[in-house]
N, CA and C of each residue as an Amber inpcrd file, in Angstrom:
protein
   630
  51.9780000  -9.5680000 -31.6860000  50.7600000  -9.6700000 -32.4820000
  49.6480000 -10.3430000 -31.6840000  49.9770000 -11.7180000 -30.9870000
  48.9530000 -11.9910000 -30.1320000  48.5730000 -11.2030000 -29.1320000
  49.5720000 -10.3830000 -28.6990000  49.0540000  -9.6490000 -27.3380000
  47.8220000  -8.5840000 -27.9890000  48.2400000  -7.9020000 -29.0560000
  47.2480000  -7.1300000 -29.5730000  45.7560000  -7.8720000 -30.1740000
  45.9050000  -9.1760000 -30.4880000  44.4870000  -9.3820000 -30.9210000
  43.9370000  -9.6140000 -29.7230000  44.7370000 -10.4470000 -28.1210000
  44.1370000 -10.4490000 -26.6440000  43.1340000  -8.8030000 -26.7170000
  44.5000000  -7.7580000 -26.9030000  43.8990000  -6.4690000 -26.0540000
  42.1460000  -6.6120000 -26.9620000  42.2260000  -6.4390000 -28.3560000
  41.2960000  -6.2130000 -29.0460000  40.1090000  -7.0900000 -28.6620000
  39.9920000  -7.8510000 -28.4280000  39.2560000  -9.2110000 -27.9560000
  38.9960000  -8.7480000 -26.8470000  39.3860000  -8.2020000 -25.9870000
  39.5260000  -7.9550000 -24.2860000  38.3010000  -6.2360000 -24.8280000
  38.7740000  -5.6910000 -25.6300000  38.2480000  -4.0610000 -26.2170000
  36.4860000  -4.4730000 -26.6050000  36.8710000  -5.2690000 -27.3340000
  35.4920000  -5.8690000 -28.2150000  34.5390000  -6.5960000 -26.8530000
  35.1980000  -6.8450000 -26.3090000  34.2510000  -7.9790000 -25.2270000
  32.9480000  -7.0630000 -24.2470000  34.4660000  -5.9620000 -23.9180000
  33.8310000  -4.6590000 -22.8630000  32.7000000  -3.7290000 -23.6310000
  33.2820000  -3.4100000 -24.8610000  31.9330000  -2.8790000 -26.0660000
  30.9070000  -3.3450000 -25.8930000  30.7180000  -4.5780000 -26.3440000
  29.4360000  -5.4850000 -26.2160000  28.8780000  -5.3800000 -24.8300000
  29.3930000  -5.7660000 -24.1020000  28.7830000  -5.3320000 -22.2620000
  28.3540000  -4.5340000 -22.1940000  28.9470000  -3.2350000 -22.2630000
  28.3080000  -1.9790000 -22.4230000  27.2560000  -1.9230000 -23.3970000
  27.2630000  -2.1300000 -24.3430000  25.9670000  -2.2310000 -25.2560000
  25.1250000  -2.6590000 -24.7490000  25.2260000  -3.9210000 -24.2890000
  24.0830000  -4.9150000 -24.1160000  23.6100000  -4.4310000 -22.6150000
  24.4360000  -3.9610000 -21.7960000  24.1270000  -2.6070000 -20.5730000
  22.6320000  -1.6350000 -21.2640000  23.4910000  -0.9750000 -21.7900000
  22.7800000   0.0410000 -22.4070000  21.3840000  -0.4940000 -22.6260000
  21.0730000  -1.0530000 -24.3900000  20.4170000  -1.5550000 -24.8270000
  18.9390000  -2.4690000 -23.1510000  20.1760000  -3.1770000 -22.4660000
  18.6460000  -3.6260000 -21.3010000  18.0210000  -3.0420000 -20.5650000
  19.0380000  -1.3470000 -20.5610000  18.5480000  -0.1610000 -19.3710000
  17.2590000   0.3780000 -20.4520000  17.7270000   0.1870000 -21.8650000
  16.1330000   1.2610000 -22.1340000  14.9800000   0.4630000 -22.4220000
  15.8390000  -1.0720000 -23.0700000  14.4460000  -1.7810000 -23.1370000
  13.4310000  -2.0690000 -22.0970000  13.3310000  -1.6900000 -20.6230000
  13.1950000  -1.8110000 -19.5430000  12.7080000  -0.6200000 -19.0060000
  13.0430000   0.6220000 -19.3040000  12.1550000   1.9150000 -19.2910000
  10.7520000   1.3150000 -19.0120000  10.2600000   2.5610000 -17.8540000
   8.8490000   2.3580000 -17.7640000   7.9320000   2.8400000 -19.3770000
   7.2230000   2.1890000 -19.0980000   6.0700000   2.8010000 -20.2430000
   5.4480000   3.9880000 -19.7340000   5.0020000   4.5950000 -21.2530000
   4.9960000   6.7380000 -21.3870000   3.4290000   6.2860000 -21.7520000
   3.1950000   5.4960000 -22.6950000   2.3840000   5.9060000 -23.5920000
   1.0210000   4.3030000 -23.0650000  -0.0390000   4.4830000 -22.6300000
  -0.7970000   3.3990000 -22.6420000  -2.1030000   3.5170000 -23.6840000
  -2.2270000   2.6450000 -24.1740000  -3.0450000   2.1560000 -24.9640000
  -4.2850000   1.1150000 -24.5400000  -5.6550000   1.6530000 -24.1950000
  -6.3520000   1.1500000 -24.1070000  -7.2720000   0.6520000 -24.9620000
  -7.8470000  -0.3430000 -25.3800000  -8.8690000  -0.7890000 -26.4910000
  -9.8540000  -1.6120000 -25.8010000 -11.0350000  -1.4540000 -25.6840000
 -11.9590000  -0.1280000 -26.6960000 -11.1720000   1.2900000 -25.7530000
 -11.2120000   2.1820000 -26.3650000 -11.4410000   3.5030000 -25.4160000
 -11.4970000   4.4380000 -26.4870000 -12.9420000   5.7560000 -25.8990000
 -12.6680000   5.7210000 -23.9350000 -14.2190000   4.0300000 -24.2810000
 -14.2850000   3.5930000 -23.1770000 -15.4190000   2.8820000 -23.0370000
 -15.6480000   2.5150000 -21.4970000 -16.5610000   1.9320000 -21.4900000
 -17.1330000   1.5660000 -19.9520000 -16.7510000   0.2760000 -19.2650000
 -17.0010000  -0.0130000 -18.2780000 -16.2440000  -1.4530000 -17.9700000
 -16.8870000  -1.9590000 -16.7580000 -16.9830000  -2.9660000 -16.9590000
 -17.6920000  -4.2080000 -15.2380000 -16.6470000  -5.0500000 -15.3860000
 -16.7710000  -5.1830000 -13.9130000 -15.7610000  -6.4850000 -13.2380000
 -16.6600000  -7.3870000 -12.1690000 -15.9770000  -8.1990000 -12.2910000
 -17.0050000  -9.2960000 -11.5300000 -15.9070000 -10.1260000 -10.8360000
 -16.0440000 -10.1210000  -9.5370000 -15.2100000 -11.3150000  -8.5790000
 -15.3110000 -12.9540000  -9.1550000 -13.7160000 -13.1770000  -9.1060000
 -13.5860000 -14.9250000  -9.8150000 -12.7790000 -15.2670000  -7.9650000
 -13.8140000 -16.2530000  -7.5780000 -13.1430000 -16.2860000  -6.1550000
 -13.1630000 -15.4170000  -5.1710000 -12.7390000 -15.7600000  -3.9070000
 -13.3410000 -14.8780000  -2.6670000 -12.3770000 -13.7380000  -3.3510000
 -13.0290000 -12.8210000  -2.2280000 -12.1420000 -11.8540000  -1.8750000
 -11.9710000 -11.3010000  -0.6310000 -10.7220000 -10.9750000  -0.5960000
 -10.6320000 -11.1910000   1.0760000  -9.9290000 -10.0850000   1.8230000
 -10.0780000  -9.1630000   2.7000000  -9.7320000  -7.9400000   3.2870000
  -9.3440000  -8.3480000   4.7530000  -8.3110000  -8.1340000   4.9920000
  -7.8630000  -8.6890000   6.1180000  -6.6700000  -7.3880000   6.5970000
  -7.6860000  -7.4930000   8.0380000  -7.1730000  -6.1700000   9.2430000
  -7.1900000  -7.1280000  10.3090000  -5.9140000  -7.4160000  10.6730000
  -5.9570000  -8.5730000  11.3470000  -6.7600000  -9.7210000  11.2140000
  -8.2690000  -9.8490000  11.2010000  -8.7190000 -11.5730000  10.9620000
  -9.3100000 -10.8980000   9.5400000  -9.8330000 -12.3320000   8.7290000
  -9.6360000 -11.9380000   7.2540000 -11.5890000 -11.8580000   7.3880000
 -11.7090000 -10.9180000   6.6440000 -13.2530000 -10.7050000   5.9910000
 -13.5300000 -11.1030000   4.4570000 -14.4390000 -11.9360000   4.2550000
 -14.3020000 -12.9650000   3.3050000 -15.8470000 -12.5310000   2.3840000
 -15.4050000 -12.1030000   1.0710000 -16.9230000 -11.9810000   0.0920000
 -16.7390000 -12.6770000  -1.0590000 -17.8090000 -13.3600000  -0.7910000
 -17.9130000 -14.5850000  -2.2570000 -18.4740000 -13.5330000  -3.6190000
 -19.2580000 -12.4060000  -3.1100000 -19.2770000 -11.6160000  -4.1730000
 -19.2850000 -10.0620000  -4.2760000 -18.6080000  -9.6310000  -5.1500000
 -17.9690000  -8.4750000  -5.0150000 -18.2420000  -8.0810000  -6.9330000
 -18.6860000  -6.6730000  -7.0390000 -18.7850000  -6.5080000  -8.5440000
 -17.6980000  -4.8630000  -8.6510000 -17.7810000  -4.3340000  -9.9020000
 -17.0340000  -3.1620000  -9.9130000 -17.3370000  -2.4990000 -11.0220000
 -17.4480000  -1.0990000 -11.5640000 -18.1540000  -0.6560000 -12.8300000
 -17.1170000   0.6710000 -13.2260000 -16.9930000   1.1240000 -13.9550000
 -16.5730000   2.4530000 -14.6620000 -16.0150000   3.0170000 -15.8360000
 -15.2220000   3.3720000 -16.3120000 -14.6310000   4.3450000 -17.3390000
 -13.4380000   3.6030000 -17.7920000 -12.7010000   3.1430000 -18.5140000
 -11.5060000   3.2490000 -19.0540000 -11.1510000   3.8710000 -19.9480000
  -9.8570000   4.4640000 -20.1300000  -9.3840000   5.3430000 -21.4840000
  -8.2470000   5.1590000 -21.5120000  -7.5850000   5.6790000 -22.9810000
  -5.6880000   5.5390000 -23.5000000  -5.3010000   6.6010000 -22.6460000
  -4.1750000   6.4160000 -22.0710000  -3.4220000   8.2150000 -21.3300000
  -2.0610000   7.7090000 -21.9220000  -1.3820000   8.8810000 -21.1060000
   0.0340000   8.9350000 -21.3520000   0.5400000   9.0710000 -19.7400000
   1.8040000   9.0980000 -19.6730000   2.9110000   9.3650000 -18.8460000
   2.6630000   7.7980000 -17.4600000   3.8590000   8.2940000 -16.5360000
   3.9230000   7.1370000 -16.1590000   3.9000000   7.1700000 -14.3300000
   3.3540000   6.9440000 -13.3650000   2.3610000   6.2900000 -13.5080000
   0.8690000   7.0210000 -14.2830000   0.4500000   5.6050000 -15.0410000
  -0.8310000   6.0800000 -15.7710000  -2.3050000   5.8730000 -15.6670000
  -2.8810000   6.8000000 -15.1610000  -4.5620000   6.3110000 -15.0280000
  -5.6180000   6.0660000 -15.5840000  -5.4640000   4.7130000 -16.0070000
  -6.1270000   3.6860000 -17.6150000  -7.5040000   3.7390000 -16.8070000
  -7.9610000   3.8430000 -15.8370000  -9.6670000   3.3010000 -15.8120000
  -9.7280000   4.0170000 -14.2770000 -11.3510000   4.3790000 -14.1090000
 -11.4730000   5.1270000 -13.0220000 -13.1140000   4.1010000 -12.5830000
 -12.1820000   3.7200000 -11.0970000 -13.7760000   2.7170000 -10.8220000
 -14.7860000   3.3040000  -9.9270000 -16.1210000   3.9460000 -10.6830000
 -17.2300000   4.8820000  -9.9400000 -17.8000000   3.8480000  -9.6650000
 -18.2970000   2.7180000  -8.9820000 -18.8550000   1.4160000  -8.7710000
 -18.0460000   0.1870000  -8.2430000 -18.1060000   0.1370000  -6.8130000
 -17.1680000  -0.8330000  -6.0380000 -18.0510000  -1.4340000  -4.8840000
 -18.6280000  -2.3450000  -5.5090000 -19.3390000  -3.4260000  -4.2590000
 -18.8350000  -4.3960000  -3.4970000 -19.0210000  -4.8900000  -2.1580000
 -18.8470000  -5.9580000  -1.5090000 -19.6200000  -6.2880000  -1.1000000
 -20.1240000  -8.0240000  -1.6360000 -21.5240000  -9.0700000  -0.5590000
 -22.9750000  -8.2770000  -1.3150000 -23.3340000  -9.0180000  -1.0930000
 -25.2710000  -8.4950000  -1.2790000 -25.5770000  -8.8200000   0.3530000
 -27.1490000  -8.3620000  -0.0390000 -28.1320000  -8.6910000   1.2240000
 -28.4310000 -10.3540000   1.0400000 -27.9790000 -11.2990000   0.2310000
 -28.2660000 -12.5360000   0.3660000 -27.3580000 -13.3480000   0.3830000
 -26.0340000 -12.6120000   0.2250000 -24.4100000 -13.3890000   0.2270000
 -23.7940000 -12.2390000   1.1100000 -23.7970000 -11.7870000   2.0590000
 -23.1420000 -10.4960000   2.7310000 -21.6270000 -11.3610000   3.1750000
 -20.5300000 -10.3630000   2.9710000 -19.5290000 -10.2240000   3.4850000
 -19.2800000 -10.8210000   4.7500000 -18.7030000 -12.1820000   5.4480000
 -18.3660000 -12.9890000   6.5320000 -16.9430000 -12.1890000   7.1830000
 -17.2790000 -12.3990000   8.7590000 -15.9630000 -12.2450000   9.4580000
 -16.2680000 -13.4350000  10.8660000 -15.1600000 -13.4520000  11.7290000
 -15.0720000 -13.5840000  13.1600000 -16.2010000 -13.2520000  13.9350000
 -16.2340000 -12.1310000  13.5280000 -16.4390000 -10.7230000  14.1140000
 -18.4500000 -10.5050000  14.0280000 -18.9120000 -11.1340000  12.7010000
 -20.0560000 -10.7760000  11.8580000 -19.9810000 -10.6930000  10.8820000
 -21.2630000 -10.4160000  10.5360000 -21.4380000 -10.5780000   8.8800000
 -20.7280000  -8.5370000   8.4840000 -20.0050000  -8.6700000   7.4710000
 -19.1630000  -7.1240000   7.1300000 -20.2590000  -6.4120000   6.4120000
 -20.0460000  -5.0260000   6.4130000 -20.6050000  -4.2590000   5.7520000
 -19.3400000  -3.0630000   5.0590000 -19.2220000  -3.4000000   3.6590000
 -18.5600000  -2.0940000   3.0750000 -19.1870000  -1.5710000   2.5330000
 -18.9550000  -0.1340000   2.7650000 -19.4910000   1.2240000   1.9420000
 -18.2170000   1.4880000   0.9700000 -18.3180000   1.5190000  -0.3390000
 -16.6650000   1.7730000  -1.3440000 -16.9120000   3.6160000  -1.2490000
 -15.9670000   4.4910000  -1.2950000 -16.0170000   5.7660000  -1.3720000
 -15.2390000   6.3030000  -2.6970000 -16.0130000   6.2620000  -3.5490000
 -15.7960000   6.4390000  -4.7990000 -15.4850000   7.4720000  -5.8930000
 -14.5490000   7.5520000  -6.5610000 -13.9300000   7.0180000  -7.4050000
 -12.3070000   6.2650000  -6.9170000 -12.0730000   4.8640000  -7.5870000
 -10.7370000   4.4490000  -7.2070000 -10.3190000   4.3120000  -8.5550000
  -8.8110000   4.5180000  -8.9310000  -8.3490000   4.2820000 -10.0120000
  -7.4440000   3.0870000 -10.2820000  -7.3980000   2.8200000 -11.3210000
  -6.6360000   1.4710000 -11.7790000  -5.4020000   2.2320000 -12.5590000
  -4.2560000   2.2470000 -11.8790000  -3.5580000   2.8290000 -12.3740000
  -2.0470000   2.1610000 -12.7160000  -2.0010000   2.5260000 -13.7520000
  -0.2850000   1.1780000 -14.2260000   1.1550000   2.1310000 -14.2910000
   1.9860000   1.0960000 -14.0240000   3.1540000   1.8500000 -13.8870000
   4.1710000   0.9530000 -14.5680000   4.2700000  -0.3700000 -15.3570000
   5.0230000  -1.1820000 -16.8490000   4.5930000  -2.5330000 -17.1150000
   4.5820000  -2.7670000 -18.2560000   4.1580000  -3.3630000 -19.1930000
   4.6890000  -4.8240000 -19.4820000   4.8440000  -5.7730000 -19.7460000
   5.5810000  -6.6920000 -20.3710000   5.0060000  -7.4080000 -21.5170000
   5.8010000  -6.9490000 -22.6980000   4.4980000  -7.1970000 -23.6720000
   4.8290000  -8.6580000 -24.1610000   5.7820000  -9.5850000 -23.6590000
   5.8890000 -11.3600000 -23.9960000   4.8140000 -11.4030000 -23.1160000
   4.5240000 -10.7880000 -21.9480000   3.4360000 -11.8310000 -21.3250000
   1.8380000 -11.0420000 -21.2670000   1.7590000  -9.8990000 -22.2530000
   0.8260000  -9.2450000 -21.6290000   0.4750000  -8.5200000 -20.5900000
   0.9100000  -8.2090000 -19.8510000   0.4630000  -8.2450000 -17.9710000
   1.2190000  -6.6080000 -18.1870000   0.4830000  -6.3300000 -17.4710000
   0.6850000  -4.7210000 -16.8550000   0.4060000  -4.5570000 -15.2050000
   1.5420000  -4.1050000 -14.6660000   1.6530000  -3.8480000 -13.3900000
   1.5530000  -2.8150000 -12.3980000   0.3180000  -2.4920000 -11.6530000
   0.3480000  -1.1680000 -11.3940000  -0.4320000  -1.1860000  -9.8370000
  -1.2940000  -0.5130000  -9.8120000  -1.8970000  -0.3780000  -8.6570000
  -3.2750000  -0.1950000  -8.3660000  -4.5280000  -0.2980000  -7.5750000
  -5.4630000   0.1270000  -7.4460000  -5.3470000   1.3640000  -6.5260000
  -5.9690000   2.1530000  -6.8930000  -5.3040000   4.4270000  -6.3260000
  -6.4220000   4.5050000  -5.7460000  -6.2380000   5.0590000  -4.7030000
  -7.4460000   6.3310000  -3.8860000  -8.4540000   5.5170000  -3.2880000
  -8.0180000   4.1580000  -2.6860000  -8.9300000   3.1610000  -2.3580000
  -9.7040000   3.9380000  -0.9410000 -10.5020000   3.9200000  -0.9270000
 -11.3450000   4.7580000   0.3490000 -12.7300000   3.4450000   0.7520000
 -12.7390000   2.9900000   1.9740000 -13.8740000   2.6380000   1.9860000
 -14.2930000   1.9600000   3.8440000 -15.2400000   2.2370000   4.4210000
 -15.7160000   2.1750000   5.7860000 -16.5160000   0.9030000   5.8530000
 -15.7110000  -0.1150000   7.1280000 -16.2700000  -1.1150000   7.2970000
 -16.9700000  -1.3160000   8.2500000 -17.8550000  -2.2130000   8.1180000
 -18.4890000  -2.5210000   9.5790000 -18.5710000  -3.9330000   9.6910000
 -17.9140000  -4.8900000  10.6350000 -17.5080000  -5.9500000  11.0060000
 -18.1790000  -6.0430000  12.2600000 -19.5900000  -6.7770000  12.6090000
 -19.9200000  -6.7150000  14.1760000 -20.3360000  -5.7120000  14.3200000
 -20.1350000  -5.2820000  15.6370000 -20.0420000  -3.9810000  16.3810000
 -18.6100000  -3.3460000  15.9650000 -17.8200000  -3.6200000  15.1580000
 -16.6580000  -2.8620000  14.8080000 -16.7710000  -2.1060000  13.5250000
 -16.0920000  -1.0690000  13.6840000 -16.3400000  -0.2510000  12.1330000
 -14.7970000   0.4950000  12.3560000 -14.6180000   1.1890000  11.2050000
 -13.0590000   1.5540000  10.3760000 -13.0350000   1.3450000   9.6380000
 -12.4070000   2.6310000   9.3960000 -12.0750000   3.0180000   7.2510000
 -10.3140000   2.7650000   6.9760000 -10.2210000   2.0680000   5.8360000
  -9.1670000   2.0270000   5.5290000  -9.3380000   2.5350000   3.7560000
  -7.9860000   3.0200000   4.0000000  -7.7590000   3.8350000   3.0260000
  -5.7720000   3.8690000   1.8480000  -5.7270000   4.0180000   0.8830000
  -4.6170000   3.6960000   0.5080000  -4.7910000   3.1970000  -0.2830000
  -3.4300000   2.1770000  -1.0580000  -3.5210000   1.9950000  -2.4600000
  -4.0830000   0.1190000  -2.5710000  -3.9150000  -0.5560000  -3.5920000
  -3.6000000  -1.9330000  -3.7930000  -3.0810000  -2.6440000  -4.5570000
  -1.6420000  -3.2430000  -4.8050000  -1.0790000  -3.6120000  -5.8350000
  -1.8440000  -5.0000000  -6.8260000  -1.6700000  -4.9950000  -8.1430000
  -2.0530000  -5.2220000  -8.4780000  -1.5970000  -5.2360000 -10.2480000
  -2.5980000  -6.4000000 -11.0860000  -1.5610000  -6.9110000 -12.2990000
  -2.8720000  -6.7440000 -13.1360000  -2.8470000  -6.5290000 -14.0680000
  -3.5670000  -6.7700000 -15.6910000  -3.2980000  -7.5310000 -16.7800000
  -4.0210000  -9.0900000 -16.8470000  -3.9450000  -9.3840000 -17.9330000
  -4.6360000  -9.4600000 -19.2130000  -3.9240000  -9.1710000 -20.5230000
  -4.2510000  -9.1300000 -21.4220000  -5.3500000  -9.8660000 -22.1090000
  -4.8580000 -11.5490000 -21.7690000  -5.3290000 -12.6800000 -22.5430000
  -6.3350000 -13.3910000 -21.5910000  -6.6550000 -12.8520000 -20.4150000
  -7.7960000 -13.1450000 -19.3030000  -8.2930000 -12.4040000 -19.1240000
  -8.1900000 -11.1420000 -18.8160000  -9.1720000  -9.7210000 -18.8720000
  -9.0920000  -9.8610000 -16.9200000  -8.0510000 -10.3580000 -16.3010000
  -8.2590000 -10.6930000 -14.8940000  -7.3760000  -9.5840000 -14.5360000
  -8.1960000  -8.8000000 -13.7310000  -7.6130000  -7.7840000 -12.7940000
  -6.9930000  -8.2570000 -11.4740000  -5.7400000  -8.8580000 -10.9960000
  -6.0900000  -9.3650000 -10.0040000  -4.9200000  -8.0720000  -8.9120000
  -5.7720000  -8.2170000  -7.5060000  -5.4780000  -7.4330000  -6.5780000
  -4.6480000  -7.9320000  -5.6920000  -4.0880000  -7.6670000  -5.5590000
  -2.9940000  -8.4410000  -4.0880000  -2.0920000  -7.9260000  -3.7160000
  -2.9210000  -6.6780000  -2.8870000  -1.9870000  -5.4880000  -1.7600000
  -1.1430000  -6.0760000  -0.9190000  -0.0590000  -5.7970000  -0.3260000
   0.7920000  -5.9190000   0.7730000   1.0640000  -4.8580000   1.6170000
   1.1630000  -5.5340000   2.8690000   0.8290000  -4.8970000   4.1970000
   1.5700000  -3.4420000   4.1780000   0.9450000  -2.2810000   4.5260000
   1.6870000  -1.1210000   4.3190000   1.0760000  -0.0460000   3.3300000
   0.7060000  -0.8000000   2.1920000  -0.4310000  -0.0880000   1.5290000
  -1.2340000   0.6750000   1.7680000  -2.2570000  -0.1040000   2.3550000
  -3.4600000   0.3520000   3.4250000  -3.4300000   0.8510000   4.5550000
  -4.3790000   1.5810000   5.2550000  -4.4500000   2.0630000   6.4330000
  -5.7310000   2.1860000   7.1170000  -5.5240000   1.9370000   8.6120000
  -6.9100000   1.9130000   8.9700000  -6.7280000   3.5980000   9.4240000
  -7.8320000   4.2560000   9.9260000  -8.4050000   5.0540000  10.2810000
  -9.6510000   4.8290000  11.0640000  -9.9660000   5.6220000  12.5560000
 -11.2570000   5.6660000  12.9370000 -11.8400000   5.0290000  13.5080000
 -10.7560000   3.5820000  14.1540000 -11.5840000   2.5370000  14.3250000
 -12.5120000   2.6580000  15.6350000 -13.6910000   1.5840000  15.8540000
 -14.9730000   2.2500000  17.0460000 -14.9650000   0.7590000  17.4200000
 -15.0390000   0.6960000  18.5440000 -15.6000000  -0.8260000  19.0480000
 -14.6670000  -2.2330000  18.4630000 -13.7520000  -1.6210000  18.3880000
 -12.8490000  -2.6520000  17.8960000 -11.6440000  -3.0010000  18.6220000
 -11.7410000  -2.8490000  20.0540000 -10.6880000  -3.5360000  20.6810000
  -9.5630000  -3.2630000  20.5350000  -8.4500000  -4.6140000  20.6290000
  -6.9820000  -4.5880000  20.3700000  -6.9550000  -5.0810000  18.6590000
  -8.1680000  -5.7510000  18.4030000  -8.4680000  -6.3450000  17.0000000
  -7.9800000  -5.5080000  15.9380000  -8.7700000  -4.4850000  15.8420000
  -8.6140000  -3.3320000  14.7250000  -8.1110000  -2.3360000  14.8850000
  -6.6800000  -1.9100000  14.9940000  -6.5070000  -0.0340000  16.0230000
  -5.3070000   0.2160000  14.4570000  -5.6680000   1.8080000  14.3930000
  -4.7270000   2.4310000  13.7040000  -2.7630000   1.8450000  13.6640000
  -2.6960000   1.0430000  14.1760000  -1.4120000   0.2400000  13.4780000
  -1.8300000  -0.8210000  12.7720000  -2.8270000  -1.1010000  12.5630000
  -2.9400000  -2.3260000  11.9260000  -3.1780000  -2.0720000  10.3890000
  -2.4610000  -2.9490000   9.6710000  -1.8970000  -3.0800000   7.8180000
  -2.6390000  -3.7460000   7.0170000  -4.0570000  -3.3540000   6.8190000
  -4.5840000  -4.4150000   6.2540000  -4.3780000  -4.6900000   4.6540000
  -4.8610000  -5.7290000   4.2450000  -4.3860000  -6.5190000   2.6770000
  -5.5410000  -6.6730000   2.1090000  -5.6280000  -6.4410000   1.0950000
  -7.0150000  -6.7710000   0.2160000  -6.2910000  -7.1420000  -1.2130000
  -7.3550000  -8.5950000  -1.3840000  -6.8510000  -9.5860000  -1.9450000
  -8.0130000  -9.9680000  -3.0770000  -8.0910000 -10.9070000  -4.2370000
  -9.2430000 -11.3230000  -4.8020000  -8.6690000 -11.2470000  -6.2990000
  -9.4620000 -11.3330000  -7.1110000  -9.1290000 -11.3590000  -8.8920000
 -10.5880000 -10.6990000  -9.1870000 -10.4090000 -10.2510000 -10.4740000
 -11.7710000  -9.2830000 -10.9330000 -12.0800000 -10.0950000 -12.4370000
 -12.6890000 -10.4490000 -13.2130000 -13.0110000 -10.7510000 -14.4440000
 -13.5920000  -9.2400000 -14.9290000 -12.7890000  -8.5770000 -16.1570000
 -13.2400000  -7.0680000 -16.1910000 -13.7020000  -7.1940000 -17.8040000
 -14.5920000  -6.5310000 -18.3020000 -15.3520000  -6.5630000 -19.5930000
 -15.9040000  -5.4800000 -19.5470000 -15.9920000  -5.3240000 -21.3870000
 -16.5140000  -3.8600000 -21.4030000 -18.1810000  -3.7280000 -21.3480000
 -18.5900000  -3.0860000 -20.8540000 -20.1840000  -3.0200000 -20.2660000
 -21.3230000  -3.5040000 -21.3700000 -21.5520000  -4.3340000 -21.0340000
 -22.7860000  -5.0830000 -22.0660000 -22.4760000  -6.0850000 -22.9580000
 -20.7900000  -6.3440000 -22.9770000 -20.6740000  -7.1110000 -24.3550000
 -19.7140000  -8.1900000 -23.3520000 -19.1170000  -9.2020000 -23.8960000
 -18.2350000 -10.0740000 -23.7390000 -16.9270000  -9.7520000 -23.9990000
 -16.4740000  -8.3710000 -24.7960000 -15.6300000  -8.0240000 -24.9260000
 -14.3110000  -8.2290000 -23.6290000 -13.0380000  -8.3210000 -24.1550000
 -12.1620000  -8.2730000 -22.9590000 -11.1060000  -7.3450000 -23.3710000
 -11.0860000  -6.4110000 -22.3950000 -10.7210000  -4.8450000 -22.9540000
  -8.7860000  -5.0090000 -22.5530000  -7.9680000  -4.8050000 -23.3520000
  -6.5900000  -4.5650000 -22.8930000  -5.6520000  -3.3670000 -22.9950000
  -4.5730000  -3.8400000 -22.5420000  -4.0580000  -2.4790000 -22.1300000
  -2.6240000  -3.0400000 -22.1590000  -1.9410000  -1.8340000 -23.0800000
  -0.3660000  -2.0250000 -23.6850000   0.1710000  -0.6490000 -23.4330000
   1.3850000  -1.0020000 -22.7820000   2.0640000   0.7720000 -22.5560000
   3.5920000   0.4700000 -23.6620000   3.8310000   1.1990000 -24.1860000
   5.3730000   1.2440000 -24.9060000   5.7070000   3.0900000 -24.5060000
   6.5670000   2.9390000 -25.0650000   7.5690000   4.4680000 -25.3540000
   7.3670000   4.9960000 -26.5540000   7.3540000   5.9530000 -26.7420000
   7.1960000   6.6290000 -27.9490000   8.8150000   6.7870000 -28.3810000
């Protein structure tokens, strides 16, 4: 009799494992379905802190703005906002290097695109897509091109960016020595404060499963 309530106990134990297997494989599914609010609507971002692009030595902008589209989609990865408006530096705060004062041209449209959700903390995890944009550092210039990882929070409206090496790519480089040459991985780094265009609003974004 004891051996049989062991086996059963031993039966019941492995059930539950498996369940609770199960049950963490789907709660954990990427998100299908994103939900944007407001949408569709418009959106500005504004740099909180430098931001910093670094191809070997780091290029440093105290100000950096960003403008475009967000909307609800589906499937996974999903493309919640499309940014037609990507600045770095003014003519009275320009972009610092080693090298000189930087010049980026953004080549536009880049997308903000998510790939899961965590809805205890808010935050959605995804990427900045189709990043295109030609620098000029000094007498050095090169385009790098590729993605940038990157998080969304809910309860800050902070986009923040923080690619790792591999992402990016240079292309093209001119007058740039051993400094800047097509092996080099650059990182682009910074946080965005993002709001919907004209208001104080702070726009979020929730993915679940249908």
């Amino acid at each position: 009799m004891k051996k049989n309530i062991r086996r059963s106990a031993v039966v019941a134990c492995a059930a539950a494992a498996a369940l609770g297997l199960t049950v963490g494989t789907a709660s954990a599914a990427p998100s299908t379905v994103w939900t944007v609010n407001p949408s569709p609507a418009e959106f500005t971002a504004t740099n909180v802190g430098n931001i910093v692009l670094t191809a070997t030595i780091p290029m440093t902008c105290t100000v950096s703005n960003a403008a475009g589209t967000m909307a609800s989609t589906t499937g996974n990865p999903g493309d919640v906002a499309d940014i037609t408006t990507m600045n770095f530096g003014t003519s009275g705060s320009p972009c610092t290097s080693v090298l000189g004062n930087v010049t980026t041209t953004s080549v536009v449209p880049w997308d903000v695109v998510a790939k899961d959700y965590n809805a205890s903390t808010g935050v959605t995890t995804g990427y900045v897509g189709n990043v295109k944009a030609h620098v000029t550092a000094g007498a050095c210039s090169f385009t790098v091109t590729g993605q940038a990882s990157g998080t969304y929070t809910n309860s800050t409206g902070i986009l923040a960016v923080n690619s790792v090496a591999g992402e990016l790519a240079v292309s093209n480089p001119v007058n740039c020595g051993a400094v800047v040459t097509v092996n080099t991985k650059p990182t682009f780094k910074g946080n965005y404060a993002v709001k919907q265009k004209g208001t104080g609003v702070i726009p979020t974004i929730v993915g679940s499963n249908p």
